[in-house]
C-alpha positions as CSV (number, residue, x, y, z in Angstrom):
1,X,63.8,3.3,-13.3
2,X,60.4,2.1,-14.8
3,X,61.8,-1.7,-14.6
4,X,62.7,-1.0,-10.7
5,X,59.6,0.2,-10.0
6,X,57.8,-2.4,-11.7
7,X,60.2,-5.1,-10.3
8,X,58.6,-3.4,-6.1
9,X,55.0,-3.7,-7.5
10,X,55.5,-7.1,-8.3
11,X,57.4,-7.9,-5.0
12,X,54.6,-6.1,-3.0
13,X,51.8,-7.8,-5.1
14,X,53.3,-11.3,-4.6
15,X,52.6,-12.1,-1.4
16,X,49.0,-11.1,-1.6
17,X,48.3,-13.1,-4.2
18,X,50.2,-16.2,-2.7
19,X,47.7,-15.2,0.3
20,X,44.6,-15.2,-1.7
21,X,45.7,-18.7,-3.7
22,X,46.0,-20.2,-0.9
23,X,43.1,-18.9,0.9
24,X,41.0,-20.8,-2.3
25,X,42.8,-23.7,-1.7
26,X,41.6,-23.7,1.8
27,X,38.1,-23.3,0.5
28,X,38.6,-25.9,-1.9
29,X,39.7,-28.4,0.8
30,X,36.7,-27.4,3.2
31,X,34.4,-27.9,-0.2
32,X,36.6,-31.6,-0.1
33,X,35.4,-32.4,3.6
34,X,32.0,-31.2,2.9
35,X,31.6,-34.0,0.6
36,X,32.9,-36.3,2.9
37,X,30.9,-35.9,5.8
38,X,27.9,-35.3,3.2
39,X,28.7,-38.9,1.5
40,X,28.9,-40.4,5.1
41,X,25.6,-39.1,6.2
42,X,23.9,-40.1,2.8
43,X,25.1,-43.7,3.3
44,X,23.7,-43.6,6.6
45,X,20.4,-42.6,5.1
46,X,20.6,-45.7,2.8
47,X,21.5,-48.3,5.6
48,X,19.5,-47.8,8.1
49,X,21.5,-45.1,10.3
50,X,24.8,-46.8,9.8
51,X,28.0,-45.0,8.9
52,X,30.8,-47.0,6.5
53,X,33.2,-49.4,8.1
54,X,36.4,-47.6,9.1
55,X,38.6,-50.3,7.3
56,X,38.2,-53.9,7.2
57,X,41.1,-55.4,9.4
58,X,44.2,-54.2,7.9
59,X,44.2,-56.0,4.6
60,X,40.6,-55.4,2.9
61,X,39.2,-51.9,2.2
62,X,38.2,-48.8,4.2
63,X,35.7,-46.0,4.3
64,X,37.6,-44.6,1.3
65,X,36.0,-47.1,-1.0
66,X,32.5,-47.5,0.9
67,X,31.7,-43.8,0.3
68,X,32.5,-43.8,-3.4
69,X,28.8,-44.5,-4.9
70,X,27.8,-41.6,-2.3
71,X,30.5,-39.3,-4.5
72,X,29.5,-39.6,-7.7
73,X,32.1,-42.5,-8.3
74,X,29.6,-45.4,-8.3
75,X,31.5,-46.4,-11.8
76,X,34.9,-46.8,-9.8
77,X,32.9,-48.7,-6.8
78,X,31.1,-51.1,-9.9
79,X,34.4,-51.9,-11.5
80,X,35.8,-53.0,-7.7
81,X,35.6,-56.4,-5.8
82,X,33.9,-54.6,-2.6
83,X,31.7,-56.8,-0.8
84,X,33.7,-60.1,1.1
85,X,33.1,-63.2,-0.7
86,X,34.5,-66.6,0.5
87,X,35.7,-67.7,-2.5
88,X,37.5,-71.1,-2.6
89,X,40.6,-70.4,-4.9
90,X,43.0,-67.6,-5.2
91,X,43.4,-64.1,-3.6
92,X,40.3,-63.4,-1.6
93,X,37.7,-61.0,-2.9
94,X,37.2,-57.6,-0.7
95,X,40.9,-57.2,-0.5
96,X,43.0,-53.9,-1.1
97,X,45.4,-56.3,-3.3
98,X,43.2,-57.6,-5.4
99,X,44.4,-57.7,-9.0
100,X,40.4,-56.1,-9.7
101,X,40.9,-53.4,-6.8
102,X,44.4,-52.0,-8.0
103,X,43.4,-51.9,-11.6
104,X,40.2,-50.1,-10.7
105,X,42.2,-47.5,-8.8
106,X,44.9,-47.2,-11.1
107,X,44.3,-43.7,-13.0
108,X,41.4,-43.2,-10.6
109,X,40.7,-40.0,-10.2
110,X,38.8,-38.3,-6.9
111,X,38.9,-35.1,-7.0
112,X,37.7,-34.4,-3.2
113,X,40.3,-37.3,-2.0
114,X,42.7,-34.2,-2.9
115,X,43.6,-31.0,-0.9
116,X,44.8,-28.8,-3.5
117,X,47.5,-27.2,-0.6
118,X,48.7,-30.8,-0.2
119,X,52.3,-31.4,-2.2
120,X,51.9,-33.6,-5.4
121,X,49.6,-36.4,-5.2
122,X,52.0,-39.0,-5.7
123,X,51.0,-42.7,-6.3
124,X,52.1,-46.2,-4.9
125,X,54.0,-48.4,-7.2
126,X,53.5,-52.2,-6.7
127,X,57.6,-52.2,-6.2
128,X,60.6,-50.6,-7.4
129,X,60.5,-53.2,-9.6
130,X,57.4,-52.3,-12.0
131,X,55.7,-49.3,-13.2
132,X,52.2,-50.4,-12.3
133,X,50.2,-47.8,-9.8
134,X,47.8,-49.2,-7.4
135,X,45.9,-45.8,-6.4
136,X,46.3,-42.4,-5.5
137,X,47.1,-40.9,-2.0
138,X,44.3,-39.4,-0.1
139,X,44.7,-36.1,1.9
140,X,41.7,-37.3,4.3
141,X,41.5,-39.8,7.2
142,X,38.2,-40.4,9.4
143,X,38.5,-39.8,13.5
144,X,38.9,-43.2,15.0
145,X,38.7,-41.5,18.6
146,X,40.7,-39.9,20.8
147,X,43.9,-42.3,21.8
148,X,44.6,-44.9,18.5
149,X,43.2,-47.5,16.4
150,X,44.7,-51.1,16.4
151,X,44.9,-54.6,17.3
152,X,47.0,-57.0,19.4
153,X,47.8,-55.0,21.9
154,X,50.3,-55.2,24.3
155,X,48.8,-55.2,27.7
156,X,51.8,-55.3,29.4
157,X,52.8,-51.8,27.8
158,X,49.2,-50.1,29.4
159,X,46.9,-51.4,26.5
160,X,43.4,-52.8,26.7
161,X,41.2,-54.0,24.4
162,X,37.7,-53.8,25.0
163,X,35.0,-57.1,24.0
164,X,33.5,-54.1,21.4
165,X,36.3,-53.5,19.3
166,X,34.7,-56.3,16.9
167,X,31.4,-54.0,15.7
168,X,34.0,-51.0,15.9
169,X,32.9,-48.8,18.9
170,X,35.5,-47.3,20.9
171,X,38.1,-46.9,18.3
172,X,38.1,-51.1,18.1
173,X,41.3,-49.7,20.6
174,X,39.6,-48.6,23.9
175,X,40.7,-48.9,27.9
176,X,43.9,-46.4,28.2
177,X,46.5,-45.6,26.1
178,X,50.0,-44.8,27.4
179,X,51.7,-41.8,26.5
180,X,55.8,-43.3,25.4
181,X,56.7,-39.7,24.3
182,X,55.7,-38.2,28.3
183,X,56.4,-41.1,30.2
184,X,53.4,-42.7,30.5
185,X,52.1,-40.1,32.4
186,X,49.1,-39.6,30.3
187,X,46.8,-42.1,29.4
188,X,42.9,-41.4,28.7
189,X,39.7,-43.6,27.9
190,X,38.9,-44.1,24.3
191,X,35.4,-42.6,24.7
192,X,33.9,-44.1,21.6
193,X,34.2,-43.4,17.5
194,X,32.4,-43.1,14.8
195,X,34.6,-45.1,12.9
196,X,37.3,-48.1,13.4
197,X,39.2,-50.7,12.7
198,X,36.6,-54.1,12.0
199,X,39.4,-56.3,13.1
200,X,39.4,-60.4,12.3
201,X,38.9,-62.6,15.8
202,X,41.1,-65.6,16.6
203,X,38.4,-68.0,15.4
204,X,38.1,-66.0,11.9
205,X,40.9,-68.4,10.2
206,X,38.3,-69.8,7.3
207,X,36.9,-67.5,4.4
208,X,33.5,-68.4,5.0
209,X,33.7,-67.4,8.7
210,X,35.7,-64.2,7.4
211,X,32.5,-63.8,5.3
212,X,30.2,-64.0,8.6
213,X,32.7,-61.4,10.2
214,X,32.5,-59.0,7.4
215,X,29.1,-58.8,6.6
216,X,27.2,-55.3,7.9
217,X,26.3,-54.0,9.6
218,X,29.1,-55.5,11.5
219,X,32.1,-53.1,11.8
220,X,29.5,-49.8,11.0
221,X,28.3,-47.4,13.8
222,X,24.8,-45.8,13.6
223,X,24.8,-41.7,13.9
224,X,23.3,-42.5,17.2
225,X,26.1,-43.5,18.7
226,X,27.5,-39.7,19.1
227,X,25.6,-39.3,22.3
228,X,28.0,-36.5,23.0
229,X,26.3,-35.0,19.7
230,X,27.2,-34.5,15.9
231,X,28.1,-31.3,16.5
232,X,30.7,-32.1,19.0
233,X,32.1,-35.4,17.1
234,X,34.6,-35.0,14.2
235,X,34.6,-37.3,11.3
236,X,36.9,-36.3,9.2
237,X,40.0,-34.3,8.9
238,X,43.6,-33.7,6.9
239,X,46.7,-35.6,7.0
240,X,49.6,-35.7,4.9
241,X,52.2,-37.9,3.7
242,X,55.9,-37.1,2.1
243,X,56.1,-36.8,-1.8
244,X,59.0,-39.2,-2.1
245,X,57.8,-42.0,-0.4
246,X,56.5,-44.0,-4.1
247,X,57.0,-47.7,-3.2
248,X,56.3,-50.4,-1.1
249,X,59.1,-50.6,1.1
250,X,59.9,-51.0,4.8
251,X,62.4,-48.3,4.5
252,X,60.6,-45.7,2.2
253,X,56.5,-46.2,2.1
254,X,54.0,-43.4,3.2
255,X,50.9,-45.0,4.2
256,X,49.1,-42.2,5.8
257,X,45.4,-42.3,4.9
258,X,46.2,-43.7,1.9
259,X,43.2,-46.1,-0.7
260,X,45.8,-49.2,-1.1
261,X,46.9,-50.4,2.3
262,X,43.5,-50.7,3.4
263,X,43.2,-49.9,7.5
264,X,46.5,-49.3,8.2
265,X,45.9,-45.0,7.0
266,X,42.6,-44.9,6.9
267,X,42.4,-43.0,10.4
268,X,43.4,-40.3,12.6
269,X,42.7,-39.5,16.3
270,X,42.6,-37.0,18.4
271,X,45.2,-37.5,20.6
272,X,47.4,-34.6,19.3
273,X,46.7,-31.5,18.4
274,X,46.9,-30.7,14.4
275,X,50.6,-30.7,13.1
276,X,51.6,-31.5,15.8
277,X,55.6,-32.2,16.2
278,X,55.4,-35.4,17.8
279,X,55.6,-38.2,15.3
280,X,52.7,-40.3,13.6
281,X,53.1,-43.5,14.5
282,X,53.0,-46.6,12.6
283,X,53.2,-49.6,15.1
284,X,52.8,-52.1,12.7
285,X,56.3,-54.2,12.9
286,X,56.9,-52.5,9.1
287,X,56.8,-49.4,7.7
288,X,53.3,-47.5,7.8
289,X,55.8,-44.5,7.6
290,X,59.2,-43.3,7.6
291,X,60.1,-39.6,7.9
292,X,62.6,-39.5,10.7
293,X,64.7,-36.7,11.5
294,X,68.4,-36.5,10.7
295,X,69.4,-35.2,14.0
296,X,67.0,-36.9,16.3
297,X,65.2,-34.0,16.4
298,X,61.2,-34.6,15.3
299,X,60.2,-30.6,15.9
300,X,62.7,-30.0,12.5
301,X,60.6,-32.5,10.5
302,X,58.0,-31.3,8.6
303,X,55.8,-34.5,8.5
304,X,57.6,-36.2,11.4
305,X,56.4,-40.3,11.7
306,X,58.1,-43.6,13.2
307,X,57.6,-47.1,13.5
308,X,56.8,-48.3,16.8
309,X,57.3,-51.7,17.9
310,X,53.4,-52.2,19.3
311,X,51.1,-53.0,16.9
312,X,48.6,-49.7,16.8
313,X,48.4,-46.6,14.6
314,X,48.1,-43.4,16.0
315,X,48.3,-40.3,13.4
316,X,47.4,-36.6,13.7
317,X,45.7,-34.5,11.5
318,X,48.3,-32.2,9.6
319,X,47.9,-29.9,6.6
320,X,49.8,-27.5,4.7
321,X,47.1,-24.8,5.5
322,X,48.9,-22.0,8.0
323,X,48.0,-22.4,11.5
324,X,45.7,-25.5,11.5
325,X,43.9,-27.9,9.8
326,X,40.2,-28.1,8.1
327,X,38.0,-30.8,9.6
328,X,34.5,-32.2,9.1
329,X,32.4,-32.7,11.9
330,X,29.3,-35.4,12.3
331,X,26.7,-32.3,11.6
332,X,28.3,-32.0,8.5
333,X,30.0,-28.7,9.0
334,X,33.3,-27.9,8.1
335,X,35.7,-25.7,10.5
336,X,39.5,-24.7,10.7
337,X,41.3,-25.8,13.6
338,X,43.9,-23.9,15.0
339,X,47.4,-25.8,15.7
340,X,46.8,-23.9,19.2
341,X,43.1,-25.5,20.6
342,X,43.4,-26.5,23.5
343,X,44.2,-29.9,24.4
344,X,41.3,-30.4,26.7
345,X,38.7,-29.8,24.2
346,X,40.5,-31.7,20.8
347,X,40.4,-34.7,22.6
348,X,37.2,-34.9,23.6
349,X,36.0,-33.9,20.0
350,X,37.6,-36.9,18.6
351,X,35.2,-38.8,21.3
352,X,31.7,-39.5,20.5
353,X,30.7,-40.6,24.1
354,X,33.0,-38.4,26.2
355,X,30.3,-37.3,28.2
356,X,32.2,-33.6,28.2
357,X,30.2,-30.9,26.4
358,X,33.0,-29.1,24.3
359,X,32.5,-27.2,21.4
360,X,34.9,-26.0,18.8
361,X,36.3,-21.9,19.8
């Protein structure tokens, strides 16, 4: 009798203490965002007004690593090959794949890269084939607008680029972006960001001209920018990425705002609401991500994402907080957004130069 009784305490205590674990992982996570758009704001401080490139084209490195000495990780930023340099002989320096970048993340350890609610933390292997890590996954993205963030676009699908997208204003993916899950039926102006893609021009092909291109401030946007205000701009938000997904491969590999593919995770948009059940999307002509439904069905996949055949990202912020997603706005304020907001006011706060005056409910 005293063991049943003890065995309905325990069953009536358990879900309030899975509620109030979780509800100090939430904090924690806000705490994570906090430093975030804290770091940003503190680099901007130290260069003039400029926030950290989004990501250097796809193959160098992204805010991830800009922000570190603004962190308390100056350490991991000294041991890395950060700054471009045209050198004349081997793998260029600045790149994710640098033999001096993978060993500096390898064991790295950021604790605010981490949501504790996300599932484990898994690393990327070089292959199948070795047991070298090349760096952690990362539960955060910055906003790259409200539509998507890439390069090469296909006009002839509804794309446009805009003569910006070099210095990185307008999401470095601006005009329209066409809906392929509605039809087509809704496309919207990009509306500015304050972070994108620096991509490489045509007449980049030499290292020393790469240099030139990758210099700052090119590819950084001032806090002035978010003439729709900091308060209404986010910077930062969750994502998440499957637990299986270890190695580099077109047919397993989670990318999603991850340290060691450089731009091709390091954003988010707007576009959809949080968790939303239409798929990320990779668009990269390889795997970015690959979590498709069994049945054809995305709304039964937890983390649903596909590779598209254009060549742009576009990925939501997702958590595994109940009923939203915690996100860092330019002000530096933290707030919880419900699955549920409304459309007409997500989008906009993705924006930094909507023009709309929106504010979170």
């Amino acid at each position: 009798m005293v063991i049943a009784i003890i065995g309905i305490l325990i069953s009536l205590l358990l879900p309030a203490v899975q509620a109030a674990r979780e509800a100090a992982r939430r904090m924690q996570c806000s705490n994570n965002l906090k430093q975030l758009g804290l770091a940003a704001h503190t680099h901007a401080d130290a260069n003039r007004s400029y926030l950290p490139c989004g990501a250097r084209d796809w193959n160098f490195l992204s805010w991830s690593t800009f922000i570190l000495p603004y962190i308390e990780q100056q350490a991991l930023h000294s041991a890395m090959l950060v700054p471009y340099t045209a050198n004349t002989s081997g793998t260029e320096e600045g790149r994710y794949d640098h033999a001096t970048n993978l060993t500096a993340w390898h064991d790295a350890n950021v604790n605010c890269y981490s949501c504790p609610s996300s599932e484990k933390n898994v690393r990327y292997s070089a292959s199948p084939a070795t047991t070298i890590n090349q760096g952690p996954k990362v539960s955060y993205a910055a906003c790259c607008g409200q539509t998507a963030v890439g390069l090469g676009i296909d006009a002839g699908a509804g794309f446009a680029e805009d003569a910006t997208r070099m210095n990185c204003w307008l999401s470095n993916f601006s005009g329209k972006w066409t809906d392929e899950f509605g039809g087509g039926a809704d496309r919207i102006d990009a509306r500015g960001a304050l972070f994108g893609l620096l991509g490489l021009g045509a007449a980049d092909t030499t290292r020393p001209l790469r240099q030139i291109r990758f210099t700052p401030p090119n590819g950084q946007v001032t806090l002035a920018k978010a003439t729709d205000g900091l308060s209404n701009t986010v910077m930062f938000s969750e994502v998440v990425q499957t637990t299986s997904d270890t190695s580099i491969s077109t047919t397993s590999s989670d990318f999603r705002a991850d340290t060691y593919r450089g731009g091709h995770g390091a954003f988010f948009s707007t576009y959809w609401e949080p968790n939303s059940k239409q798929p990320d999307n990779s668009g990269m002509g390889y795997s970015l991500c690959h979590h498709r439904p069994i049945d054809g069905t995305y709304e039964k996949v937890k983390y649903p994402c596909w590779t598209f055949s254009l060549y742009y990202v576009q990925i939501s912020a997702r958590s595994n907080h109940t009923g939203g997603a915690n996100a860092a706005l330019g002000d530096g304020s933290v707030h919880f957004i419900s699955d549920s907001i409304s459309r007409a006011i997500w989008r906009p706060l993705g924006a930094a130069a909507s023009g709309l005056s929106v504010s979170i409910p």
